[in-house]
Short mmCIF file of the C-alpha atoms (twelve columns), coordinates in Angstrom:
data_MODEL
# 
_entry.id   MODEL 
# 
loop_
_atom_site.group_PDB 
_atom_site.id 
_atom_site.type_symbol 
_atom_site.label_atom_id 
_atom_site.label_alt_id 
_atom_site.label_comp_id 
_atom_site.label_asym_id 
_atom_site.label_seq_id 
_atom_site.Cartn_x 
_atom_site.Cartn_y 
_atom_site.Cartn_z 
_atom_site.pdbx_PDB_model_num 
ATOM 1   C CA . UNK A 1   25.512 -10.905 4.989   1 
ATOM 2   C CA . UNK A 2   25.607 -7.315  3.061   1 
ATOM 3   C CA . UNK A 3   22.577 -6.614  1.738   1 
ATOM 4   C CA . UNK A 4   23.172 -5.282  -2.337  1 
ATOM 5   C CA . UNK A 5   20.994 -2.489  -2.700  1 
ATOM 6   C CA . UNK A 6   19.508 -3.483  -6.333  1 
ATOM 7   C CA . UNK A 7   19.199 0.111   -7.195  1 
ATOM 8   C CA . UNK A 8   22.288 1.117   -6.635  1 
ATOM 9   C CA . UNK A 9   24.777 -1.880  -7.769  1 
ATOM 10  C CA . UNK A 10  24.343 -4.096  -10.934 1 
ATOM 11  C CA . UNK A 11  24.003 -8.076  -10.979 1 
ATOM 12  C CA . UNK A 12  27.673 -8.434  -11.738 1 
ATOM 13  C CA . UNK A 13  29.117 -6.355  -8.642  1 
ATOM 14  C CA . UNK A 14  28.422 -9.536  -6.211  1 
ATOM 15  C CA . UNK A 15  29.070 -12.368 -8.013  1 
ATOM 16  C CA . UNK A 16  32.078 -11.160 -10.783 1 
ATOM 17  C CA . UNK A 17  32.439 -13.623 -13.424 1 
ATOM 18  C CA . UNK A 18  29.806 -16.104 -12.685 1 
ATOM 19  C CA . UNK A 19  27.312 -13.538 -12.946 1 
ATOM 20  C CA . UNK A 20  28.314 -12.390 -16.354 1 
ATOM 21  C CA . UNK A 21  28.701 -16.388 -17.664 1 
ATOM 22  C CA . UNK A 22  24.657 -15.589 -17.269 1 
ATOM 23  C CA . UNK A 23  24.362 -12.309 -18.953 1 
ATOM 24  C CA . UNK A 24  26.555 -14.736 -21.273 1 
ATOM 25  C CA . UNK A 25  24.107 -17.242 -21.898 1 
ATOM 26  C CA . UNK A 26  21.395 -14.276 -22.618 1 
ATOM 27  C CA . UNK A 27  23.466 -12.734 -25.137 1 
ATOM 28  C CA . UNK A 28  23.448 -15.648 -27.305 1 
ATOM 29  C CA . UNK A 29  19.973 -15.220 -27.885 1 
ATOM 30  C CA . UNK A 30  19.388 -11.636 -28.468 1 
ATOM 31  C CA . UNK A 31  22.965 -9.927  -28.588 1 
ATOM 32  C CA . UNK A 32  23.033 -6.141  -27.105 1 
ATOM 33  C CA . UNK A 33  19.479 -4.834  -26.017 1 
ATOM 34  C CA . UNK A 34  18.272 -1.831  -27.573 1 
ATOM 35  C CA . UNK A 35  17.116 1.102   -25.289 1 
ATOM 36  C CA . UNK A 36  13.824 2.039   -24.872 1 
ATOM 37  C CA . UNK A 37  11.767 4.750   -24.286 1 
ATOM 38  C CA . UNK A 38  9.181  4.376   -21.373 1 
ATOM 39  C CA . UNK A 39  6.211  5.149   -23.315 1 
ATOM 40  C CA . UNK A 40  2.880  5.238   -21.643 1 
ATOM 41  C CA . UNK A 41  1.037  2.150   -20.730 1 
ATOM 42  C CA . UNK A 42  -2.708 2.030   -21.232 1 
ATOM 43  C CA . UNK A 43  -4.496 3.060   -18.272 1 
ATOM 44  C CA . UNK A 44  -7.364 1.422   -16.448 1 
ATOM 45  C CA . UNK A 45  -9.297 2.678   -13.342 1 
ATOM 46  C CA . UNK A 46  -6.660 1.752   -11.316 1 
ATOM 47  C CA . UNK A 47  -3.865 2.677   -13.190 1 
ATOM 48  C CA . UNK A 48  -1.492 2.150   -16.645 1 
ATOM 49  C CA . UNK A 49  -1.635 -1.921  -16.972 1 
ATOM 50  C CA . UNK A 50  2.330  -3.790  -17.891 1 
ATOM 51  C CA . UNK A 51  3.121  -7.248  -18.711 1 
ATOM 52  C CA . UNK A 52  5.429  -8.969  -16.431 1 
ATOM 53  C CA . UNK A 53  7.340  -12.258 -17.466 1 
ATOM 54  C CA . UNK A 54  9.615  -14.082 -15.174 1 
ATOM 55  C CA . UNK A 55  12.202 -17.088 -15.393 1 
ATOM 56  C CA . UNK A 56  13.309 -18.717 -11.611 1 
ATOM 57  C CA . UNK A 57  16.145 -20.645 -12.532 1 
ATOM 58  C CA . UNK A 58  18.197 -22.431 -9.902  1 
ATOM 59  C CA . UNK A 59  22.027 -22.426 -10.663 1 
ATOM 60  C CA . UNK A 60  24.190 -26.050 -10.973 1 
ATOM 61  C CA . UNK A 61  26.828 -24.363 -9.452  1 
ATOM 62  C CA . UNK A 62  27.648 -22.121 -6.775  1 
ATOM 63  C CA . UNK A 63  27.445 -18.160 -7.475  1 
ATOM 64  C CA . UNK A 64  29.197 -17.317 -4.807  1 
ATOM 65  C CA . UNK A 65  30.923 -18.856 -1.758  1 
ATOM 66  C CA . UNK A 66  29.738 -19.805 1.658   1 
ATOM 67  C CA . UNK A 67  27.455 -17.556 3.922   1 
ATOM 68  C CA . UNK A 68  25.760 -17.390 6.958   1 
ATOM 69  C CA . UNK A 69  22.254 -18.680 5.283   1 
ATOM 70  C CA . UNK A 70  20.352 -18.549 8.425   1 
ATOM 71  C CA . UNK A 71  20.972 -15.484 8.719   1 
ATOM 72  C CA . UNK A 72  19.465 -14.038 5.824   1 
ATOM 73  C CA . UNK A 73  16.549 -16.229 6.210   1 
ATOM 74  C CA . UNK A 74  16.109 -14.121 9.145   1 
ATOM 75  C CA . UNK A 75  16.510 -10.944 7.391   1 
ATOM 76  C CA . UNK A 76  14.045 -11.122 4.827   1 
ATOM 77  C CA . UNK A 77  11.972 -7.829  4.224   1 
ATOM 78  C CA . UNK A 78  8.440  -7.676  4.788   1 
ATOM 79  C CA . UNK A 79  6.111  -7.482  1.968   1 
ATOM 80  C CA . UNK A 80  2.299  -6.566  1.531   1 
ATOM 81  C CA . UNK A 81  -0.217 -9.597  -0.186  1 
ATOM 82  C CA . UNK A 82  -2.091 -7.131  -2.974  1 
ATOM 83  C CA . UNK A 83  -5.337 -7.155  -1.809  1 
ATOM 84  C CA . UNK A 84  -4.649 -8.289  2.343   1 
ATOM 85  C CA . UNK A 85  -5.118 -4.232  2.868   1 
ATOM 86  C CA . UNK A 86  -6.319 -1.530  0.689   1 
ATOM 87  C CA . UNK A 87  -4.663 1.540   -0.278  1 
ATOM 88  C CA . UNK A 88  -4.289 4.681   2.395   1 
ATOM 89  C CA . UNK A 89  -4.492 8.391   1.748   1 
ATOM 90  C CA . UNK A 90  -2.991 8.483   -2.329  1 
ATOM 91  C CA . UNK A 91  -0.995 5.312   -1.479  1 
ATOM 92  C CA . UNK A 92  -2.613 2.724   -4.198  1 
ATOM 93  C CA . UNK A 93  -2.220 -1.143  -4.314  1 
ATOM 94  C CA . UNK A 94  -1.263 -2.647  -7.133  1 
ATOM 95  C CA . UNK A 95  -4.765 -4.701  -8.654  1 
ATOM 96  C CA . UNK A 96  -4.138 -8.429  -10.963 1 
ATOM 97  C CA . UNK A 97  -5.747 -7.704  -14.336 1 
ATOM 98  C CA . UNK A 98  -4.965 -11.626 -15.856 1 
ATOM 99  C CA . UNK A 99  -2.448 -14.176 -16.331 1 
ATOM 100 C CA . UNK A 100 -0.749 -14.207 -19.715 1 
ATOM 101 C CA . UNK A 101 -0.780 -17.372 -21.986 1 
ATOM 102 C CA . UNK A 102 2.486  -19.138 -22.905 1 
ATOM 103 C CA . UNK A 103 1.597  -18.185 -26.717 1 
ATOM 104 C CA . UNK A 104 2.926  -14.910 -26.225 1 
ATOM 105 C CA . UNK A 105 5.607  -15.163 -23.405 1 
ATOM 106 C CA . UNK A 106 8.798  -13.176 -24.588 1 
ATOM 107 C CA . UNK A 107 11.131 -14.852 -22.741 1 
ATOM 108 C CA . UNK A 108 10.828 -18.933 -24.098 1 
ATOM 109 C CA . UNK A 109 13.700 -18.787 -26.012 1 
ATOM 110 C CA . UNK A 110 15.825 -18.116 -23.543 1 
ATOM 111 C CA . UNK A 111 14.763 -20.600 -21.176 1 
ATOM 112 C CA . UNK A 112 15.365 -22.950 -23.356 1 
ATOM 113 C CA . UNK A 113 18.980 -21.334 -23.952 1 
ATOM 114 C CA . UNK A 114 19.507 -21.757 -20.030 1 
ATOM 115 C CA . UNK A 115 18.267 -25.373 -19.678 1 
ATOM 116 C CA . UNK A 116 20.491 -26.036 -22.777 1 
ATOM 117 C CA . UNK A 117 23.843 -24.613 -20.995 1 
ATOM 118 C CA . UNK A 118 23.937 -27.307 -18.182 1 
ATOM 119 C CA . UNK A 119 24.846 -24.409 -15.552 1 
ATOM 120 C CA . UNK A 120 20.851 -23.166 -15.232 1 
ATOM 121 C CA . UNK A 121 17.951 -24.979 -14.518 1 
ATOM 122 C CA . UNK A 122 14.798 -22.812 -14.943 1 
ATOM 123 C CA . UNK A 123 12.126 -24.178 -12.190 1 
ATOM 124 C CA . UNK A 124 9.373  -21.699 -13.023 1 
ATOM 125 C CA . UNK A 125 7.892  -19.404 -16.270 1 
ATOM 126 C CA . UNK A 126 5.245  -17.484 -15.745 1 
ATOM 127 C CA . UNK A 127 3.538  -14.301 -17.119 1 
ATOM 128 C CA . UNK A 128 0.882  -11.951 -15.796 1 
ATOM 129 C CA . UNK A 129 -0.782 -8.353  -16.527 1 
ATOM 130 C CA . UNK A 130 -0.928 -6.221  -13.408 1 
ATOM 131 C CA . UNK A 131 -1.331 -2.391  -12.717 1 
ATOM 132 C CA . UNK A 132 1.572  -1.164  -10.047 1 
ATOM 133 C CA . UNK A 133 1.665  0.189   -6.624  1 
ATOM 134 C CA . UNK A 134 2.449  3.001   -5.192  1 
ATOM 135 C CA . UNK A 135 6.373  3.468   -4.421  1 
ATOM 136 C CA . UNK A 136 7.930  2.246   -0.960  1 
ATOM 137 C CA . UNK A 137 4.289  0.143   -0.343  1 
ATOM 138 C CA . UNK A 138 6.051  -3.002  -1.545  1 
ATOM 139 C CA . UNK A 139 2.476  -4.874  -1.940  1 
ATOM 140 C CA . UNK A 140 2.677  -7.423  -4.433  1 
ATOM 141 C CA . UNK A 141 1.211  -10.922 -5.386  1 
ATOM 142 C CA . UNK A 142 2.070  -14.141 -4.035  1 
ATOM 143 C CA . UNK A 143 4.109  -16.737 -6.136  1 
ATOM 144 C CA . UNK A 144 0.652  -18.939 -6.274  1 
ATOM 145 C CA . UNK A 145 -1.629 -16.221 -7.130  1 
ATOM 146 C CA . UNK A 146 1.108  -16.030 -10.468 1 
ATOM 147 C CA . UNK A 147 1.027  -19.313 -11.295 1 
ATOM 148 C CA . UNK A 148 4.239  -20.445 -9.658  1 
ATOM 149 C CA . UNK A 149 4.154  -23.865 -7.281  1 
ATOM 150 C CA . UNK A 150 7.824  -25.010 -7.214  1 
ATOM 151 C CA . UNK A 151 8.442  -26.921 -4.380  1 
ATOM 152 C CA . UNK A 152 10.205 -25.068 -1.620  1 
ATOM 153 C CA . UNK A 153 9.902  -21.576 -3.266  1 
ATOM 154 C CA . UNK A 154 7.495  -19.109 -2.072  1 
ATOM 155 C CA . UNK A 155 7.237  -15.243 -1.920  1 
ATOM 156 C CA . UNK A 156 5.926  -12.045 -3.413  1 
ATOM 157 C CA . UNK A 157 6.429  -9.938  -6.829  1 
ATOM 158 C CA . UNK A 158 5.853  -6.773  -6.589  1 
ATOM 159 C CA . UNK A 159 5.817  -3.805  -9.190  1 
ATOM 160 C CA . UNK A 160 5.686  0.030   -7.726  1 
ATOM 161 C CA . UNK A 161 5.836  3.647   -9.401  1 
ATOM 162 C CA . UNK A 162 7.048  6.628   -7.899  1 
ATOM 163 C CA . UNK A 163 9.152  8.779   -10.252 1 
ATOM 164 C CA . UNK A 164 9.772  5.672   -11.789 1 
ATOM 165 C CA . UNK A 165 8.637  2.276   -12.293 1 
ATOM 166 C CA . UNK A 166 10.421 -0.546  -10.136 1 
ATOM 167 C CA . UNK A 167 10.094 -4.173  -10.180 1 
ATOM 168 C CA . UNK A 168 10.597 -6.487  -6.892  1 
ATOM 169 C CA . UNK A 169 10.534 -9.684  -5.156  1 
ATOM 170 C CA . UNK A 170 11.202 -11.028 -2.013  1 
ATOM 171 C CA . UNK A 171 11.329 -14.697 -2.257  1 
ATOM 172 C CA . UNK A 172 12.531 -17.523 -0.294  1 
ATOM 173 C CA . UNK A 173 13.499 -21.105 -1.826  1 
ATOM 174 C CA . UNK A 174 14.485 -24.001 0.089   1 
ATOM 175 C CA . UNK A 175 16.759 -26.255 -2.240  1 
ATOM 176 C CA . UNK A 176 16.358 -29.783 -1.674  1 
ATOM 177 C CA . UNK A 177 20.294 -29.766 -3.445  1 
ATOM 178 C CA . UNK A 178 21.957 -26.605 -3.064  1 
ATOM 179 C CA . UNK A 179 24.687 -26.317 -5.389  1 
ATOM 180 C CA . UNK A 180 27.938 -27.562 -4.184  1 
ATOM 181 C CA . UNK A 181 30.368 -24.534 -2.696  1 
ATOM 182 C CA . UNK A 182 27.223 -22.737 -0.794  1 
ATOM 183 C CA . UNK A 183 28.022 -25.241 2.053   1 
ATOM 184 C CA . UNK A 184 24.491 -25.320 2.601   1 
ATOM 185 C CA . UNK A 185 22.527 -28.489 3.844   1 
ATOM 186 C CA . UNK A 186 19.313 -29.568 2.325   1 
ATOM 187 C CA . UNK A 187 16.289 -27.848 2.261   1 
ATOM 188 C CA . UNK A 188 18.389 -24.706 2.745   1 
ATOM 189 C CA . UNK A 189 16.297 -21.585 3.077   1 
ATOM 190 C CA . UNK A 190 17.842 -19.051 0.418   1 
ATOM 191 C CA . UNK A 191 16.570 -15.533 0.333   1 
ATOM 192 C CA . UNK A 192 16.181 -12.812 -2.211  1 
ATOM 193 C CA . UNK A 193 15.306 -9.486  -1.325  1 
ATOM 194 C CA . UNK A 194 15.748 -6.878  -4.263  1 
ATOM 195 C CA . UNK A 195 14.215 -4.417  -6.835  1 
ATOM 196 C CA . UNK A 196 15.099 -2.774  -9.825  1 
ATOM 197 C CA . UNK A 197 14.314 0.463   -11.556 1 
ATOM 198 C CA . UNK A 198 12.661 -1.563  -14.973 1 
ATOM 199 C CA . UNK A 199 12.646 -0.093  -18.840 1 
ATOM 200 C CA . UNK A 200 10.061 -1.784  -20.598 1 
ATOM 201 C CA . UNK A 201 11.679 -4.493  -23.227 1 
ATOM 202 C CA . UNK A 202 14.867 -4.802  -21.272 1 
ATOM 203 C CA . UNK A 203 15.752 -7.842  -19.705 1 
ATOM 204 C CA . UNK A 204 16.166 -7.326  -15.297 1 
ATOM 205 C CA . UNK A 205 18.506 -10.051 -13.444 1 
ATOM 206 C CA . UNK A 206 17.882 -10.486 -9.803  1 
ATOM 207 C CA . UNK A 207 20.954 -12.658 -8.499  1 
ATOM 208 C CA . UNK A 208 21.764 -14.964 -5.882  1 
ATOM 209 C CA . UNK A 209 24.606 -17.590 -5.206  1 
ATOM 210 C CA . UNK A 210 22.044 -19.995 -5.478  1 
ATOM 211 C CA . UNK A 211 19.033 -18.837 -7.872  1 
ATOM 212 C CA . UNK A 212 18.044 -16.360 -9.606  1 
ATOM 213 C CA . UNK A 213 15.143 -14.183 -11.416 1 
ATOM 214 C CA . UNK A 214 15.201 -12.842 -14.948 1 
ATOM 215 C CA . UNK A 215 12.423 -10.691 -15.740 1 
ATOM 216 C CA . UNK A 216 10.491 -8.294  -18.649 1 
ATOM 217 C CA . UNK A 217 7.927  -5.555  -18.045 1 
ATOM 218 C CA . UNK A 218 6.244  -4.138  -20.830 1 
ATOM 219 C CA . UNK A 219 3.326  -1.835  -21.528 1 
ATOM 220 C CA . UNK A 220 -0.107 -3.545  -22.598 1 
ATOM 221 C CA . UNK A 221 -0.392 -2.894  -25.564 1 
ATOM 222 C CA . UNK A 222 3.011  -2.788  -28.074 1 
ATOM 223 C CA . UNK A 223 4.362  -5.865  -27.018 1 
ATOM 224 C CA . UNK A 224 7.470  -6.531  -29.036 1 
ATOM 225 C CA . UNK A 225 10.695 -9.301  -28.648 1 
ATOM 226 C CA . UNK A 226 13.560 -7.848  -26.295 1 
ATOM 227 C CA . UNK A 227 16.004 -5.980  -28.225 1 
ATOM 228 C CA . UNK A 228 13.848 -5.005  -31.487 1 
# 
């Protein structure tokens, strides 16, 4: 199966309509996101410290048609565990400051918007503070280590910096019921590989015909609802 390059094509190249019924569902909530500017976060020893949030929802009905699912199983990219190897030469690992109570998730609203719209069922919410890792290192903390213990679902999140700040995740979830039109059997193996360039306080989709991620990265400090 092609591979979308997350940096180079947006969520609704792939999947057309059904990807922007999503964007859709987020818009009732917020309307048009405002820009904004990448201001510094504060920095710790190892780094300027962000807020991640994340949503896994699963989708009631097929994003996309048919594939060779065993196939991308078997071309998932390889990831780094934060903390399984330490940094080399100016290469830096990205360190897990603390997870983030549910008091000030950004995202709830939304979740509830998608579990309200009968075509999304969010499986996971979670929240964490994290400093990032160097750019192309792709090392990154395991769905557990977040919080996350769906059933079938397991994988890495991983934030990096070069020239700019990008968000990833390569994740694998094995649907007990895959939505009908994947013709997929149970306990499917469905894979996500991708990454996005991130601006703090704007909302980043990661898609797939049968799940997907929706995810916020802001600085530590300054905090504020997407879109204000």
């Amino acid at each position: 199966m092609p591979r979308m390059d997350a940096r180079l094509a947006p969520l609704h190249t792939r999947f057309g309509l059904a990807a922007s019924a999503l964007l859709a569902a987020s818009a009732l909530i917020a309307g048009a996101l405002a820009a904004a500017q990448e201001t510094p976060a504060p920095v710790s020893a190892a780094g300027p410290v962000y807020n991640i949030e994340i949503i896994v929802f699963q989708a009631t009905a097929a994003l996309g048609g048919a594939e060779n699912w065993s196939a991308e199983a078997g071309a998932g990219t390889r990831s780094i565990v934060a903390g399984d190897e330490s940094a080399s030469g100016s290469a830096q690992v990205g360190h897990f400051v603390a997870m983030l109570p549910a008091s000030v998730w950004q995202l709830t609203e939304l979740e509830n918007r998608l579990r309200a719209s009968g075509s999304y069922v969010p499986v996971a919410h979670a929240a964490w503070s994290q400093t990032a890792s160097s750019w192309g290192t792709r090392a990154g903390f395991a769905l557990q280590r977040l919080g996350i213990s769906v059933p079938g679902l397991t994988g890495t999140v991983f934030l990096e910096r070069g020239q700019f700040l990008h968000l990833g995740m390569s994740l694998t979830y094995a649907l007990p019921s895959p939505p009908p039109g994947l013709g997929a059997a149970p306990d499917t193996p469905f894979t996500l590989n991708q990454s996005r360039r991130v601006h703090f306080y704007e909302r980043n989709y990661f898609d797939h015909p049968a799940f997907g991620v929706i995810a916020l990265v802001t600085p530590l400090q300054g905090a504020r609802a997407p879109g204000r």
